[in-house]
GUKE-327736 format. One line per 5 residues: for each residue x, y negated, z negated of C-alpha. Coordinates in steps of 0.001 Angstrom, whole numbers, plus 500000, padded with zeros to 6 digits. Layout:
! residues N
X Y Z ~ ...;
***
This chain:
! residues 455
745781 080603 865257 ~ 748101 078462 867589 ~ 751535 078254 866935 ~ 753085 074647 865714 ~ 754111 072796 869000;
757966 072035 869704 ~ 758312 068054 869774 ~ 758050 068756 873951 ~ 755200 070136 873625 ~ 753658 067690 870977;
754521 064927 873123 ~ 753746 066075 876205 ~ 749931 067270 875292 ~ 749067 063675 873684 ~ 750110 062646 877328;
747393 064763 878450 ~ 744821 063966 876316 ~ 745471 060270 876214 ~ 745525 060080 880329 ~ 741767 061354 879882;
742133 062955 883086 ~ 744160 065622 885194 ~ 747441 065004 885013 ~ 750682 065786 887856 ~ 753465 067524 886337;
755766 065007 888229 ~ 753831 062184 886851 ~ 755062 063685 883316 ~ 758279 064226 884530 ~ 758247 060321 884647;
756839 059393 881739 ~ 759367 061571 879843 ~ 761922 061327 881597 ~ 762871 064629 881221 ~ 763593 067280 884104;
761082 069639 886228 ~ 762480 072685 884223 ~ 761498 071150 881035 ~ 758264 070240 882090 ~ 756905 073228 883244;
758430 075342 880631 ~ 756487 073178 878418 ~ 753523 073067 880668 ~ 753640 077038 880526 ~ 753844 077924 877215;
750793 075576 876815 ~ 748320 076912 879282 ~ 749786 080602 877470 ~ 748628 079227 874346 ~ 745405 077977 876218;
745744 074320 875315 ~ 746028 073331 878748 ~ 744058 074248 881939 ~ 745853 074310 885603 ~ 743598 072931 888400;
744324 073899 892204 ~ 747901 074911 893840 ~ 751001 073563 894955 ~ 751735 070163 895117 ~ 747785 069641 894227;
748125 071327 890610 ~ 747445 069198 887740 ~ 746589 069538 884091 ~ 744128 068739 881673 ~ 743341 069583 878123;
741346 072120 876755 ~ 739077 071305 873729 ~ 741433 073370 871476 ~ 743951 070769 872482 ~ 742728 068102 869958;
742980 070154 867339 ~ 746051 071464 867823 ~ 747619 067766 867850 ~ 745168 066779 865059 ~ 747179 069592 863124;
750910 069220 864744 ~ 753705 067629 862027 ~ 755026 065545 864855 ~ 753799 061627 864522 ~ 756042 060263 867365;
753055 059028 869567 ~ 749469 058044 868208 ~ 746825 060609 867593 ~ 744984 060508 870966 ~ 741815 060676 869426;
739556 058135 868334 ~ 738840 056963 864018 ~ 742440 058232 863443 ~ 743865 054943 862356 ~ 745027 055277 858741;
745830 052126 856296 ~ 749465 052548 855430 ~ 750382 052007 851351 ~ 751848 048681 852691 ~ 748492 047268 854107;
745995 049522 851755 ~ 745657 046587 849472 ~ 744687 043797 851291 ~ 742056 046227 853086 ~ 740878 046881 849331;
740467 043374 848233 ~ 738501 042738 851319 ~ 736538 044998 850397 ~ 735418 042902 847499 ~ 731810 041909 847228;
731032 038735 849496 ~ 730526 036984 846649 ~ 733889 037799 845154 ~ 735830 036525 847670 ~ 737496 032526 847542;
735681 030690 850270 ~ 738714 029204 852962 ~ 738654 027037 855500 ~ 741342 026693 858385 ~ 744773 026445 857641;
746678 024526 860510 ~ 750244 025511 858799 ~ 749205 028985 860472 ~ 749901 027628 863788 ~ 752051 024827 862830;
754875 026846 861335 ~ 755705 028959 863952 ~ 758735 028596 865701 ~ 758959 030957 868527 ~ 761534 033275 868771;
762599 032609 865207 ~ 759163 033028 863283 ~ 757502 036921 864390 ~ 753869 038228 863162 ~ 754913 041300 863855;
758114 043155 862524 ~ 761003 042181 865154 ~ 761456 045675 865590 ~ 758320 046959 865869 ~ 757688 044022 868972;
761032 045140 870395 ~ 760109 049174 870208 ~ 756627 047952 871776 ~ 758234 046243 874614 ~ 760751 049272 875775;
757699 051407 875356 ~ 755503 049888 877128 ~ 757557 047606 880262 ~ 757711 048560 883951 ~ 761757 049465 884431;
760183 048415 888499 ~ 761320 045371 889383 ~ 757752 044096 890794 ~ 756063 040718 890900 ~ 753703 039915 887418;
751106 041537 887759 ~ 751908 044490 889636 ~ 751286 046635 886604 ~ 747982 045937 885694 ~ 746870 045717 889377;
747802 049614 889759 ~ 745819 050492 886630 ~ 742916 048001 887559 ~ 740156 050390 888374 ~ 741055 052153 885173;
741759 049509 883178 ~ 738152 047862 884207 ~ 736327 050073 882679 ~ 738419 050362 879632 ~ 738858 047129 878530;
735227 046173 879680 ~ 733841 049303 877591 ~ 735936 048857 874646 ~ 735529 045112 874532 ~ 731853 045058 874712;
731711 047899 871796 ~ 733471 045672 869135 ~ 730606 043594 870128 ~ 727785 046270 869120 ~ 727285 047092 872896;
724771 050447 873164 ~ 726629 051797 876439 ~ 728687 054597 876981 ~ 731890 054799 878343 ~ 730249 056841 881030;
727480 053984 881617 ~ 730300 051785 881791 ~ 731740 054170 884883 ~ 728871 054457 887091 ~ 727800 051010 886723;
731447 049734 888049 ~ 731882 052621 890441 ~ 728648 053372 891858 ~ 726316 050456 890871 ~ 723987 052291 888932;
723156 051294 885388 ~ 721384 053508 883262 ~ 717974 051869 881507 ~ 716598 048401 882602 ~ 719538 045553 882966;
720030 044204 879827 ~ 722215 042446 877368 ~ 724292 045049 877043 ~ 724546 045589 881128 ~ 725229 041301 881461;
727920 041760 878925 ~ 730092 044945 880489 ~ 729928 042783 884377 ~ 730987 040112 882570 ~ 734175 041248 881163;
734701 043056 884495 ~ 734150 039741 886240 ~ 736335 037977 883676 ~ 739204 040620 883982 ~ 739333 039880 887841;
739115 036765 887379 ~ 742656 037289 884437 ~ 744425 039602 886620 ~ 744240 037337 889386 ~ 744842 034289 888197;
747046 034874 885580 ~ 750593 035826 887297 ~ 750206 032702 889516 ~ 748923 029989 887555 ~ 750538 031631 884245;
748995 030990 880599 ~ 747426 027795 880454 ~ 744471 026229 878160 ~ 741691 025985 881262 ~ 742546 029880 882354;
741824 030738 878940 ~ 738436 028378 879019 ~ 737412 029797 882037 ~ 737997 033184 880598 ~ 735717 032334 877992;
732899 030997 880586 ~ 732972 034357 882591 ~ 732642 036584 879519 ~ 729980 034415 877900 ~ 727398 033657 881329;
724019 033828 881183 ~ 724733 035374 877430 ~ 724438 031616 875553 ~ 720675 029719 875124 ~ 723483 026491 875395;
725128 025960 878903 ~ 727316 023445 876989 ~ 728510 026195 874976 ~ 730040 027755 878229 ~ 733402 026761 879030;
734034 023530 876737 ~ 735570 023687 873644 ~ 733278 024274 870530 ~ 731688 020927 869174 ~ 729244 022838 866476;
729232 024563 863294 ~ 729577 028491 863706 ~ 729521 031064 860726 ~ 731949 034292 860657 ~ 729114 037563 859717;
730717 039014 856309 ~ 733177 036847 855746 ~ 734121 033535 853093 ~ 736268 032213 856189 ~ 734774 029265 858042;
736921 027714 861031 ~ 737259 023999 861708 ~ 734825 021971 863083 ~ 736383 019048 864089 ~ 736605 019284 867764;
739757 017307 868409 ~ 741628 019932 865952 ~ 740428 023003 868044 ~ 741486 021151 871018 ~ 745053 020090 869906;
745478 023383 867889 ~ 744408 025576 871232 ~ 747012 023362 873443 ~ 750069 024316 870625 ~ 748991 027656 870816;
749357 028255 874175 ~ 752319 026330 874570 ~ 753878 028235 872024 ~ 752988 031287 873150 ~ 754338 030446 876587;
757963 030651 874604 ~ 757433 033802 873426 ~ 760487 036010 874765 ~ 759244 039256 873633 ~ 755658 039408 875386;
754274 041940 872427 ~ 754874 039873 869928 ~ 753212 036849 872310 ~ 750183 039279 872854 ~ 749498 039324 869022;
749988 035986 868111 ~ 748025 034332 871309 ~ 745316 037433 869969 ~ 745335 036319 866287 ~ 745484 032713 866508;
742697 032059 869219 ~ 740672 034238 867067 ~ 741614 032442 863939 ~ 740888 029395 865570 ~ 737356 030097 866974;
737759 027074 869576 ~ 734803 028352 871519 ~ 731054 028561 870035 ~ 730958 032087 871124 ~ 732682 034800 871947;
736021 034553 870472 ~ 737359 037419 869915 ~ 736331 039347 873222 ~ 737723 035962 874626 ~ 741116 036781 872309;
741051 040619 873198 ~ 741501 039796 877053 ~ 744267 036615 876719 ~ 746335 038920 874818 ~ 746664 041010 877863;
748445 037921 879727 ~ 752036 038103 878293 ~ 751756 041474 879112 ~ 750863 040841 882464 ~ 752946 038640 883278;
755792 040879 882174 ~ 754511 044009 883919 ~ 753856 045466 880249 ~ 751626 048171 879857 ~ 747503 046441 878687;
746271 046654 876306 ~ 742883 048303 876400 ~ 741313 048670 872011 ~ 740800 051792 873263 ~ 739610 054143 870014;
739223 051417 867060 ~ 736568 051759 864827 ~ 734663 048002 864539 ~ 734979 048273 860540 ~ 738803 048943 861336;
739118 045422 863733 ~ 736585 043546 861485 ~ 739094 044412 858664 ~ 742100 043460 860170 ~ 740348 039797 861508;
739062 039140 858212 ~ 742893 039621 856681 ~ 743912 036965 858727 ~ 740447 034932 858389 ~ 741103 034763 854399;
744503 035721 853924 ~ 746384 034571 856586 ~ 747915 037980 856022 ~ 748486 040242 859440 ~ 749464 043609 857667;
746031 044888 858856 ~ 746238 043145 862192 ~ 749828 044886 862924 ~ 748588 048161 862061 ~ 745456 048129 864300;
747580 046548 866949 ~ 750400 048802 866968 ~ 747480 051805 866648 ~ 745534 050394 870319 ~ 749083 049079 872430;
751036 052749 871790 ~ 747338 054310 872654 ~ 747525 051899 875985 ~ 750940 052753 876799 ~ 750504 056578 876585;
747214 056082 878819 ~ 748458 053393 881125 ~ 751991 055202 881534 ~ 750857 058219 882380 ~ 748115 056935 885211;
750724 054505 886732 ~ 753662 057528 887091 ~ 750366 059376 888372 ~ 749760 057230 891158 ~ 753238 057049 892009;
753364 060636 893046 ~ 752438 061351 896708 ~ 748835 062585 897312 ~ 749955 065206 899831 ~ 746430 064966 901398;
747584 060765 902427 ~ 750822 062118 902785 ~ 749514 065015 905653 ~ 747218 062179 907487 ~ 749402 059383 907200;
749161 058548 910975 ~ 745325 059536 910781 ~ 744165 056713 908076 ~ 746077 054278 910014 ~ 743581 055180 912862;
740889 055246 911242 ~ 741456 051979 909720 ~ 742269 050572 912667 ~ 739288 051942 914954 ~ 736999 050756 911498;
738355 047246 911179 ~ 739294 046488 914908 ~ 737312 047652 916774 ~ 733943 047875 915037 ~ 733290 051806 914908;
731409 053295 911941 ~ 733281 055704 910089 ~ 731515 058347 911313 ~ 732430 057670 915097 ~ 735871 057288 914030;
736295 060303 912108 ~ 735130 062583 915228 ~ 737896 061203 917177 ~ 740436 062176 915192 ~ 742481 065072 914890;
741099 066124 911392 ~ 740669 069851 909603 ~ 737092 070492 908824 ~ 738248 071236 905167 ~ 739503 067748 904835;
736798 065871 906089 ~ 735015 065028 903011 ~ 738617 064139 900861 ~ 739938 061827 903603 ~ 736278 059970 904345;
736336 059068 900467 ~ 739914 057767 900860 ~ 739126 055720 903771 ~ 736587 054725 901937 ~ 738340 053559 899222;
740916 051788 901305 ~ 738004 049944 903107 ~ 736611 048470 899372 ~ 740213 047557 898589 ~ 741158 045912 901927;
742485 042300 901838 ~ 744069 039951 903856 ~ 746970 040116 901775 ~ 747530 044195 901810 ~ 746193 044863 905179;
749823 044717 907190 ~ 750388 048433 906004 ~ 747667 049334 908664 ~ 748807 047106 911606 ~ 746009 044762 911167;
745936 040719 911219 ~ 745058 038789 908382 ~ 742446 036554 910185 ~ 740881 039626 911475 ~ 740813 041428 908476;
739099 038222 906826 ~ 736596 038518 909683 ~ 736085 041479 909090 ~ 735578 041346 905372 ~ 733600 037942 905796;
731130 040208 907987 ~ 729651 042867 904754 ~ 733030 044878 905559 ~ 730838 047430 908002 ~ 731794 050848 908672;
***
C-alpha cells in the first residue's frame, strides 16, 4: 500500500497527470515555484514509491505517471488542485438542490421563457456570477506573470489546445471520436472511418479556433467575431445556409428542458450587442469568461450551435489577458446539461460555477504545466542552434529539399532523425511574421509559403 503523499507531492503528481504527457522537472520548478531541491526530492520519493516513471538522462529526463498514480491521488486527503481525472466533479450541499429539482420529471417542471432582467441587471464590475473571490483566485491561478502581447498564451499552447478544445467541444455535442482520432486527424491528416459528421465537426472547431486565436487579440470581442465564430463551427453542418452566420430568425426547442429562448429576432440582436459590450467591461477576465459563456448560451441568438459557439467565446477574455483556456476538458455531458438547464429555468448559476470552476483549475494545471514546459531549453535546439538556422535558410532560400540540406551540414548521425522532425516543424509553422529569427525576408518567406512551402 502507498504511503499518503506530503502536500508536495500531492500537488506535484496532479501536475503530472493533468499535463497528460512527460513532464521537465524545471518546467515544475515553474509551475510551483518552488526550488530544484524540492522538486527532485519530491520527484524521488515518487518514482521510490513507483508513482512516477523517469524517461532518458540529463537535461533530457522527464516524468510521467504511472497507472498507480491515479489512484494514489484518487485516495490522497489533499483537495488543493482538481482531481485530474475525468467524472470526478461532485455537487456541493450548496448546489445539490437545484441539481435535484432538475431532476424533476419534464412534466414537473414550470415552462419559462427568456428573462431579459438576466442581462439587463448586470452592472459590470459591481454585479459577479461568480463569487468575487472565487473569479479573483481564478485569475492569479491561471494569468501569465510575462508581460506578452494578448494572445501570446494561447498561441504557445495552440497545438495542444487544438485538439483539446476541438475534442472536448465536439463531445458535449455527442461526437463518436476519440481524443486520439482527434490527434491524428490534426497532426497527421488521417481520420479514422469514412469522413463524417463527426470528422466535419472536430475541423470545424479547429478551423474556428484559428480563426479566435487570431482574430481575437487584434480586433478584440466584438458581435461579428462572435458571428463568424458561429459560421466556422456550424459549415456544411446546417440543411439552412441562412442559418450560418446571421442571427436566429426561427423557433428552436432546448432537448429536456421547459426553457424556450426568445424568438423575436430584434431581442436576440439587441440582447447579443449588451452582452458583448458588457462583457468588454469586465475587469476580471474569469468572471467575463462565465458570463459571456452563460449568457450567449442563455440567449440562443444563433439557430444552431450555441453552446459550442459559447464554449469557444468564453476563451476570449482569457485571451486577451494571456489567461490560461479554457479547454471542458473531463465533464460529463449530464454534468454541463445540468448546469445549462439551472440557468435555462432558474436563472440560478450554482451549477454553472461549480462545473466552471471544475474545467478552468483542470485548464490551468494542464495549460501551466505545458507552457513552463516549452519554456525550458530543448538541449537538442539548444546544441544545433547555428545548424537549424542553416537548414532553414538553405530550405527557404535557396530551394534545397531537406534532404540535400541535411547532408551538408555538420550533423551527428544519432540526431538526424530528432532535428529533421524539428525542422520540420519549424517549416509548418513558418510565417512572414516569425521568420526574422532565421535571417529570412518576409516577402521571401511569403514566396516561399505561397509556393506549397517545398522542402
Amino acid at each position: 500500500m502507498t504511503a499518503a503523499l506530503s502536500p508536495r507531492q500531492d500537488e506535484l503528481l496532479r501536475l503530472v497527470l493533468a499535463a497528460g504527457e512527460p513532464v521537465q522537472p524545471g518546467a515544475l520548478e515553474q509551475v510551483l515555484q518552488a526550488s530544484r531541491p524540492t522538486i527532485n526530492r519530491a520527484l524521488r520519493d515518487l518514482l521510490a514509491a513507483g508513482l512516477l516513471e523517469r524517461l532518458g538522462d540529463g537535461r533530457s529526463t522527464r516524468y510521467v505517471a504511472t497507472e498507480a498514480a491515479r489512484a494514489a491521488v484518487g485516495a490522497s486527503p489533499s483537495d488543493a488542485l482538481t482531481p485530474a481525472r475525468p467524472g470526478l466533479l461532485q455537487w456541493s450541499p450548496a448546489a445539490l438542490p437545484l441539481v435535484e429539482s432538475l431532476r424533476a420529471p419534464l412534466g414537473t417542471r414550470t415552462p419559462v421563457g427568456y428573462e431579459s432582467s438576466f442581462v439587463g441587471n448586470y452592472v459590470p464590475n459591481q454585479s459577479s456570477l461568480l463569487p468575487p473571490q472565487l473569479a479573483s483566485d481564478l485569475f492569479n491561478a491561471g494569468r501569465s506573470r510575462d508581460q506578452q502581447p494578448a494572445g501570446t498564451y494561447a498561441r504557445e499552447v495552440l497545438e495542444q489546445l487544438l485538439i483539446d478544445l476541438s475534442w472536448s467541444s465536439s463531445r458535449l455535442e455527442g461526437n463518436n471520436k476519440s481524443l486520439l482520432d482527434t490527434k491524428e486527424l490534426f497532426e497527421l491528416g488521417q481520420q479514422a472511418g469514412p469522413f463524417d459528421e463527426d470528422t466535419l465537426m472536430l475541423l470545424n472547431h479547429k478551423d474556428a479556433i484559428e480563426f479566435m486565436v487570431d482574430a481575437v487579440p487584434t480586433e478584440g470581442i466584438t458581435v461579428p467575431v462572435i458571428v463568424d465564430l458561429q459560421s466556422r463551427l456550424m459549415r456544411d453542418l446546417l440543411k439552412d445556409s441562412r442559418d450560418i452566420g446571421s442571427i436566429r430568425r426561427r423557433v428552436v426547442n432546448i432537448d429536456g428542458s421547459v426553457y424556450s429562448p426568445s424568438n423575436i429576432p430584434a431581442l436576440l440582436e439587441d440582447t447579443l450587442k449588451s452582452i458583448v459590450e458588457k462583457v468588454r467591461q469586465i475587469r476580471n477576465p474569469v468572471e467575463a469568461a462565465f458570463f459571456l459563456w452563460v449568457n450567449l448560451a442563455y440567449l440562443q441568438p444563433f439557430a444552431d450551435g450555441n453552446k459550442r459557439t459559447s464554449r469557444l467565446s468564453a476563451n476570449m477574455p482569457l485571451m486577451l489577458h494571456n489567461c490560461a483556456p479554457l479547454s471542458f476538458l473531463d465533464v460529463e455531458r449530464t454534468d454541463y446539461a445540468t448546469a445549462m438547464l439551472g440557468v435555462y429555468e432558474q436563472r440560478n448559476v450554482a451549477a454553472a460555477v461549480e462545473l466552471f470552476e471544475f474545467v478552468y483549475r483542470r485548464s490551468i494545471q494542464k495549460y501551466s504545466v505545458l507552457r513552463a514546459s516549452l519554456a525550458v531549453p530543448d538541449p537538442l535546439r539548444a546544441r544545433y542552434r547555428q545548424a537549424l538556422n542553416e537548414l532553414m535558410q538553405f530550405v527557404v532560400f535557396h530551394g534545397r529539399t531537406l534532404e540535400n540540406a541535411l547532408s551538408e551540414v555538420p550533423i551527428a548521425t544519432a540526431d538526424l532523425a530528432a532535428l529533421s522532425a524539428i525542422v520540420n516543424t519549424e517549416l509548418d509553422h513558418l510565417e512572414p511574421y516569425n521568420c526574422a529569427r532565421y535571417n529570412l525576408a518576409r516577402g521571401m518567406t511569403q514566396r516561399w509559403i505561397d509556393a506549397g512551402r517545398p522542402r
